[in-house]
C-alpha positions as CSV (number, residue, x, y, z in Angstrom):
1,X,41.0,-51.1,-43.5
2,X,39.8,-47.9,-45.0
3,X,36.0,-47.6,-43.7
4,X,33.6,-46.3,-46.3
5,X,30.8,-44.0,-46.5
6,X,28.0,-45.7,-45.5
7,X,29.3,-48.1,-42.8
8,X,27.9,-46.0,-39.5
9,X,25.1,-44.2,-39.3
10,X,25.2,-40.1,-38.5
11,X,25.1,-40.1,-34.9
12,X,28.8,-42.6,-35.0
13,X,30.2,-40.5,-37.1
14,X,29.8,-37.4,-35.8
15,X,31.2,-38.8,-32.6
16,X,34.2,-40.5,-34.1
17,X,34.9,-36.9,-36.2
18,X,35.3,-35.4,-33.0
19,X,37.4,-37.8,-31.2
20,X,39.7,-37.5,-34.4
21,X,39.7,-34.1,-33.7
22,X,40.8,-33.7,-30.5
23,X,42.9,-36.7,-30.8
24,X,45.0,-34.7,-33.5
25,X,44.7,-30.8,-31.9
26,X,46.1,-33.2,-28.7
27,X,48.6,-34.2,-31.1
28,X,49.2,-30.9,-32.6
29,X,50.7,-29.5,-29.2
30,X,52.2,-32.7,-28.2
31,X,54.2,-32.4,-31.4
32,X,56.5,-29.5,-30.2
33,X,57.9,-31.7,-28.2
34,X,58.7,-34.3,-30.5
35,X,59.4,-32.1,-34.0
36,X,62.4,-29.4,-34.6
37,X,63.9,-28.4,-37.8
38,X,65.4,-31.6,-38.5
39,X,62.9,-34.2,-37.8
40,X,60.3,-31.9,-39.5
41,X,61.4,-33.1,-43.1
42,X,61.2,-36.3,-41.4
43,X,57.9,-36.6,-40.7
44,X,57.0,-35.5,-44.1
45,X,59.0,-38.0,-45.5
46,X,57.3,-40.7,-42.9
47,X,53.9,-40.1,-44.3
48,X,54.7,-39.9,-47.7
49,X,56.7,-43.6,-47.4
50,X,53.4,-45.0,-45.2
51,X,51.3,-43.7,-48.3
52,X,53.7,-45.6,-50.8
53,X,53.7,-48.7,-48.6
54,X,49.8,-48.6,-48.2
55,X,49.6,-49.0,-51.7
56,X,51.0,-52.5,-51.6
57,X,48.6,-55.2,-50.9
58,X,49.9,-58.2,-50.2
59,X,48.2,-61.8,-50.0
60,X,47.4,-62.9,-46.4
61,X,44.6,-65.9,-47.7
62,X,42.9,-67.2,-50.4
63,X,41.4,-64.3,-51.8
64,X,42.1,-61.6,-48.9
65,X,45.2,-59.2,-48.6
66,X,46.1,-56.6,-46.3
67,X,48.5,-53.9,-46.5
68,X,50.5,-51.4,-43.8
69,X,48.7,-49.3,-42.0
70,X,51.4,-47.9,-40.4
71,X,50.6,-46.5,-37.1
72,X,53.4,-48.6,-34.8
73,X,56.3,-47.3,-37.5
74,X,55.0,-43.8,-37.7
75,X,55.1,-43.3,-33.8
76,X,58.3,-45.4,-33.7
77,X,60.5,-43.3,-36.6
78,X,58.8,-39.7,-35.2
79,X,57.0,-40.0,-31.4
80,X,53.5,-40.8,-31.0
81,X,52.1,-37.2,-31.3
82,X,54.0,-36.7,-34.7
83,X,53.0,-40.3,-35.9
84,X,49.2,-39.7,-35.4
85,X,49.6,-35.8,-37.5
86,X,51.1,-38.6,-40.2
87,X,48.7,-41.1,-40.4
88,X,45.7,-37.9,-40.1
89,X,47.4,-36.6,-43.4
90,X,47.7,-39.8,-45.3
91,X,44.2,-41.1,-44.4
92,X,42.8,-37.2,-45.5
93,X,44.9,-37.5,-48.8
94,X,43.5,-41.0,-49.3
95,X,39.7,-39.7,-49.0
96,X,40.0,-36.3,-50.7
97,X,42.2,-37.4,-53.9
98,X,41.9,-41.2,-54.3
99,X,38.1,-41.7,-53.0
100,X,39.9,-44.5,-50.7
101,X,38.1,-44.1,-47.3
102,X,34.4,-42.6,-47.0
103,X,34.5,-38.6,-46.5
104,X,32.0,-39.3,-44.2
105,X,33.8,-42.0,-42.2
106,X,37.2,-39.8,-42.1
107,X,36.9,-39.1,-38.4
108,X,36.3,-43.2,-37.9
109,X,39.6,-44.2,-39.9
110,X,41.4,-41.4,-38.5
111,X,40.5,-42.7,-35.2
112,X,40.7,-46.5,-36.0
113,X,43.7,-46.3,-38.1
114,X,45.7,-42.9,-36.4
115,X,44.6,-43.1,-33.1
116,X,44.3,-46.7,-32.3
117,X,47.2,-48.1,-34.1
118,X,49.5,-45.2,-33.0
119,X,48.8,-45.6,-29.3
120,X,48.6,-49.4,-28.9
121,X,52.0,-49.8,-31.6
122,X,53.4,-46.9,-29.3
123,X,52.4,-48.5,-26.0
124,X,53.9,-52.4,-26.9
125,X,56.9,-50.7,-28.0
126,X,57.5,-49.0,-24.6
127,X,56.5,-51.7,-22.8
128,X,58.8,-54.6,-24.2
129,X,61.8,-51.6,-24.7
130,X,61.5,-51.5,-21.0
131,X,61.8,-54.6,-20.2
132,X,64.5,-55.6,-22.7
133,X,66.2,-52.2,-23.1
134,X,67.7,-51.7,-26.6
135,X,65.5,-54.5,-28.5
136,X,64.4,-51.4,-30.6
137,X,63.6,-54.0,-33.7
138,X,62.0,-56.7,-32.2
139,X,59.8,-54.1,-30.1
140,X,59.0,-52.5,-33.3
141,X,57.9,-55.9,-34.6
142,X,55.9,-56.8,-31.6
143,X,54.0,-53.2,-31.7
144,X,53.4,-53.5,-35.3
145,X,51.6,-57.1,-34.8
146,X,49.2,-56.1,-31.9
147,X,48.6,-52.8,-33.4
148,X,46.6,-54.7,-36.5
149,X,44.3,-57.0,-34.7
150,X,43.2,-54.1,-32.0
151,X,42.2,-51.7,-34.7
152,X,40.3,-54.2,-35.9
153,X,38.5,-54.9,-32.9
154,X,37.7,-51.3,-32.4
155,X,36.0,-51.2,-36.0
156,X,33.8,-54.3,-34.9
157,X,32.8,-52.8,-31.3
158,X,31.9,-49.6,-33.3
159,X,30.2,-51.5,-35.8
160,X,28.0,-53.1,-33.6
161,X,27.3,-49.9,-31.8
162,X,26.5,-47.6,-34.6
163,X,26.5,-50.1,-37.4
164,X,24.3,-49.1,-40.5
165,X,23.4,-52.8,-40.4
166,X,23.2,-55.7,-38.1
167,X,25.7,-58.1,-37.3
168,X,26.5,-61.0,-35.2
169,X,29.2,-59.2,-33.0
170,X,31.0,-61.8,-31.8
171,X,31.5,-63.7,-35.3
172,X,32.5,-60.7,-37.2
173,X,34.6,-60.4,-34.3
174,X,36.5,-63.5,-35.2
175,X,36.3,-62.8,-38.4
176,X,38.1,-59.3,-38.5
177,X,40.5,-60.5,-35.7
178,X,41.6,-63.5,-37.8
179,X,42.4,-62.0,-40.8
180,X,44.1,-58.8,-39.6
181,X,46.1,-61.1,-36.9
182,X,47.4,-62.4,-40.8
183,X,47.9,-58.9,-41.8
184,X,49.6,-58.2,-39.0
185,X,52.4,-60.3,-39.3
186,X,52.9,-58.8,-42.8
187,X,52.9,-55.1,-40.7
188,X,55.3,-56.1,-38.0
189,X,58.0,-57.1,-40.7
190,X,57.5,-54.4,-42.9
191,X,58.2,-52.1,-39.6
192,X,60.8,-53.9,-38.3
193,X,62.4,-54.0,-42.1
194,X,62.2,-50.4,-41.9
195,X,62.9,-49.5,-38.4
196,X,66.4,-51.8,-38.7
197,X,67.5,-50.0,-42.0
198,X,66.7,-46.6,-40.7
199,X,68.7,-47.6,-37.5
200,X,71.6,-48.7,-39.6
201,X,72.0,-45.8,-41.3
202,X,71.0,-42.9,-39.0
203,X,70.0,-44.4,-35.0
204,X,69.6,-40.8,-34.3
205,X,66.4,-40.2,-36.7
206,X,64.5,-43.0,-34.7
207,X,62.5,-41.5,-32.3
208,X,61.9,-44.6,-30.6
209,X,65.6,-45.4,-30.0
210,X,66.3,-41.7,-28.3
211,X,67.2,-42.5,-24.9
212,X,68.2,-46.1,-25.3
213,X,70.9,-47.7,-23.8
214,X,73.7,-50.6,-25.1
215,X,75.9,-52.6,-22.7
216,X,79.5,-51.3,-22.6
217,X,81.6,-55.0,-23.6
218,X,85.5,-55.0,-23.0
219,X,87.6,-57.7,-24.3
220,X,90.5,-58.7,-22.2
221,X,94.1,-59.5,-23.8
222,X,93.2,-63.1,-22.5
223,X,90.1,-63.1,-24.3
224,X,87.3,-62.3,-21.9
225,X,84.3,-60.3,-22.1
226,X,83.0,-58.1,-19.3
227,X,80.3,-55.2,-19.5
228,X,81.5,-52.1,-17.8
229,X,78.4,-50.6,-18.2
230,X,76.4,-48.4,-20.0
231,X,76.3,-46.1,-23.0
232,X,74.4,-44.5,-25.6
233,X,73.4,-45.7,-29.0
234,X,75.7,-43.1,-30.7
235,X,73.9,-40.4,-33.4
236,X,75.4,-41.3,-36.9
237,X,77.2,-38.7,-38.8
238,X,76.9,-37.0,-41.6
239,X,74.6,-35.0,-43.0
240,X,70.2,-35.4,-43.2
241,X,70.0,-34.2,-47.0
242,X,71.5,-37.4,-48.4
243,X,69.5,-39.6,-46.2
244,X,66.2,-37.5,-47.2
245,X,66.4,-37.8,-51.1
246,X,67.4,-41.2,-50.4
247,X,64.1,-41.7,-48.8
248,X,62.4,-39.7,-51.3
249,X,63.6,-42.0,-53.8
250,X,62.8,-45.4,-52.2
251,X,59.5,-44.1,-51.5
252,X,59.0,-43.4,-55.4
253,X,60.3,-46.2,-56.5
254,X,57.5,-47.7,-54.0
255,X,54.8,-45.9,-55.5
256,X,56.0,-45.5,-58.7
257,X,56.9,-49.0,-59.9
258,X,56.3,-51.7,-56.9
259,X,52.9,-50.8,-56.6
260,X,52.0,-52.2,-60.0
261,X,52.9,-55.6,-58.3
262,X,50.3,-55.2,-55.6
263,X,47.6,-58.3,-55.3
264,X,44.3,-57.2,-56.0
265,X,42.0,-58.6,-54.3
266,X,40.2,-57.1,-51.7
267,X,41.7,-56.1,-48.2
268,X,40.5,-57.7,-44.9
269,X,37.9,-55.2,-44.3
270,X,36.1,-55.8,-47.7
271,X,36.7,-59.5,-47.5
272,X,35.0,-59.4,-44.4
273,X,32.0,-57.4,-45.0
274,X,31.6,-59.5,-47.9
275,X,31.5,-62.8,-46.3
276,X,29.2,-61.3,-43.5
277,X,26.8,-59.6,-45.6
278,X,27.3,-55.8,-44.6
279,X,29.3,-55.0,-48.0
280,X,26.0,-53.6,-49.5
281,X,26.0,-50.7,-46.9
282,X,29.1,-48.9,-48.4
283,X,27.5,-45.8,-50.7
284,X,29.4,-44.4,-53.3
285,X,32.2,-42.2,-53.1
286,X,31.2,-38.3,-53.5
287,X,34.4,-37.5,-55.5
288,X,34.6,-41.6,-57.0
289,X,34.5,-39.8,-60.6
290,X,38.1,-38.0,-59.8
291,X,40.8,-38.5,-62.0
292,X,42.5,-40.2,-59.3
293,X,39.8,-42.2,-57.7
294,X,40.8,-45.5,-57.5
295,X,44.8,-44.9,-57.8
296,X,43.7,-43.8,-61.0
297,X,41.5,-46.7,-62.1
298,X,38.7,-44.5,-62.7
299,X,40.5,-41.5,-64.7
300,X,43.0,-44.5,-66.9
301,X,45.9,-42.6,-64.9
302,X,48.6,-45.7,-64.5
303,X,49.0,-46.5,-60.9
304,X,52.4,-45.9,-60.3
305,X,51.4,-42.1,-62.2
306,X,48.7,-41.6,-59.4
307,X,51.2,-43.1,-56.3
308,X,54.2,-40.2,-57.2
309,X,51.1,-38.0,-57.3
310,X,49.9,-38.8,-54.6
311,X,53.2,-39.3,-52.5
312,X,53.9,-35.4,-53.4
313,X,50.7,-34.3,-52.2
314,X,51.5,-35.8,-48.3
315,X,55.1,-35.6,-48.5
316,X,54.0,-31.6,-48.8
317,X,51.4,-31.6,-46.7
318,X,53.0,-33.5,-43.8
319,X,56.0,-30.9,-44.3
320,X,53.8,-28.1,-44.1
321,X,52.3,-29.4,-41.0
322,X,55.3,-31.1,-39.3
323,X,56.9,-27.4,-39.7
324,X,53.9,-25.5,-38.6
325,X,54.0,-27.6,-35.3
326,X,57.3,-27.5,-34.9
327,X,59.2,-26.3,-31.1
328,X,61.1,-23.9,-31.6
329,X,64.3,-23.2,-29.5
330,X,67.9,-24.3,-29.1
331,X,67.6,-28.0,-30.6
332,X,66.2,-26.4,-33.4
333,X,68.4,-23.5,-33.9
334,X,71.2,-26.4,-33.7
335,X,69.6,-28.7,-36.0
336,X,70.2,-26.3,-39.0
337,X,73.8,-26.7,-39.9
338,X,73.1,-30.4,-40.4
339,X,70.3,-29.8,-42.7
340,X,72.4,-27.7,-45.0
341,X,75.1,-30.0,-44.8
């Protein structure tokens, strides 16, 4: 759902660019709580996997297709004020470099597909962990779904409010809520995919799970079951590099091969602006001639070429950040034996 230049006229714009911006300076400080030395690399590696994964399109109806927006598993792997820092660098790689997502319309994806996805995901999450304590997957599912469909309802309200064209709210409405409830389905398992394997392998990396609790069962001699209580979901051991490079390379592999598999045809957005009559609005692309424009399409670069690019670029630029913002005191100071190990 990458907005385009075009879409809103001045006056939205402006006002969304500032709400992304305070939205992330928010998220900025917030972050201190949530970052140290080892979740930093973490959140760098987040972003650059939600970049790989965006590149995927998959089919959701006859020619539409959707693909992750990843708001719900960004706040789920590395808190909600990390998660939004994420998605703000993947969506400003996206428009600088690839010409995907108006320059112009930054602040309104940033705030549609950061800020909106990131809070609602985050919200469902907390609620239905609440209520069924430990469910960490099937919360992650359930945040992932709703988090689709309401950022798609935000782009329509804004639409009709500062809208470069005019539209008939309520079926556009319909229209962007049908086909991203589709997409969402597709978004919910890919989180809950990702938020199960990461919990398999290291519980104590998923931000979400930090706090959790699991029934205590004894088994009797004679067979029965009681719960004695509770405990924690235990940290796994060993060491973060291996699980890092690990990630590194899935996340290549992602971008590097897989996304030469992705269905082309055009996402929910375009599908719908198209069948509406509001597609004509988009205006070009001020850096559309780049090299990378496109995923490469433009320059002849082959697309999984331009996805490695492209997944170095934010798997650096989240680092940097996630590192800048990082707290820095006794978790921290502790975390740094297990990096080197």
């Amino acid at each position: 759902m990458h907005v385009p230049d075009g879409f809103f006229n001045a006056v939205t714009s402006v006002s969304a660019g500032v709400v992304a911006a305070a939205g992330v300076a928010v998220c900025l400080r917030g972050a201190r709580r949530e970052l140290d030395d080892r979740t930093a690399p973490m959140a760098g590696l987040v972003a650059a996997f939600i970049f790989a994964v965006q590149m995927l399109n998959f089919p959701v109806a006859a020619g539409t297709s959707g693909h992750l927006m990843g708001g719900a598993l960004a706040a789920i792997l590395v808190g909600p004020y990390t998660g939004v820092l994420c998605m703000a660098v993947v969506l400003l790689v996206q428009g600088v470099f690839f010409a995907d997502g108006g320059l112009t319309a930054l602040g309104v994806n940033v705030t549609i597909m950061g800020l909106v996805t990131v809070l609602v995901g985050w919200g469902v999450f907390k609620l239905v962990t609440g209520l069924a304590r430990g469910k960490v997957v099937i919360a992650a599912f359930l945040g992932a779904l709703v988090s689709v469909p309401a950022a798609a309802l935000v782009f329509t309200l804004l639409f009709w409010i500062g809208g470069t064209a005019p539209i008939e709210v309520g079926a556009v409405a319909a229209a962007m809520g049908g086909v991203h409830v589709l997409i969402g389905i597709g978004e919910a398992v890919i989180t809950a995919l990702t938020v199960g394997a990461v919990l398999a392998v290291r519980p104590d990396l998923v931000y979400g799970a930090r706090g959790l609790a699991k029934p205590l069962v004894l088994r009797g001699a004679d067979g029965e079951t009681t719960v004695a209580g509770q405990q924690p979901v235990a940290p796994a051991r060993g060491g973060l590099k291996p699980f890092l490079l690990g990630g590194i390379g899935v996340t290549l592999v992602l971008a590097g091969v897989v996304s030469f598999f992705a269905s082309p045809d055009p996402d929910g957005l375009e599908a719908v602006a198209e069948n509406k009559g509001f597609s004509d609005q988009a205006a070009d692309h001020l850096f559309g001639s780049w090299a990378l424009a496109d995923y490469g399409d433009v320059g002849g670069i082959p697309v999984g070429v331009a996805g490695i690019i492209g997944v170095g670029l934010v798997l650096l630029i989240a680092g940097v950040v996630a590192y800048a913002a990082r707290g820095r005191g006794e978790s921290a100071d502790q975390s740094r034996d297990e990096i080197k190990a």
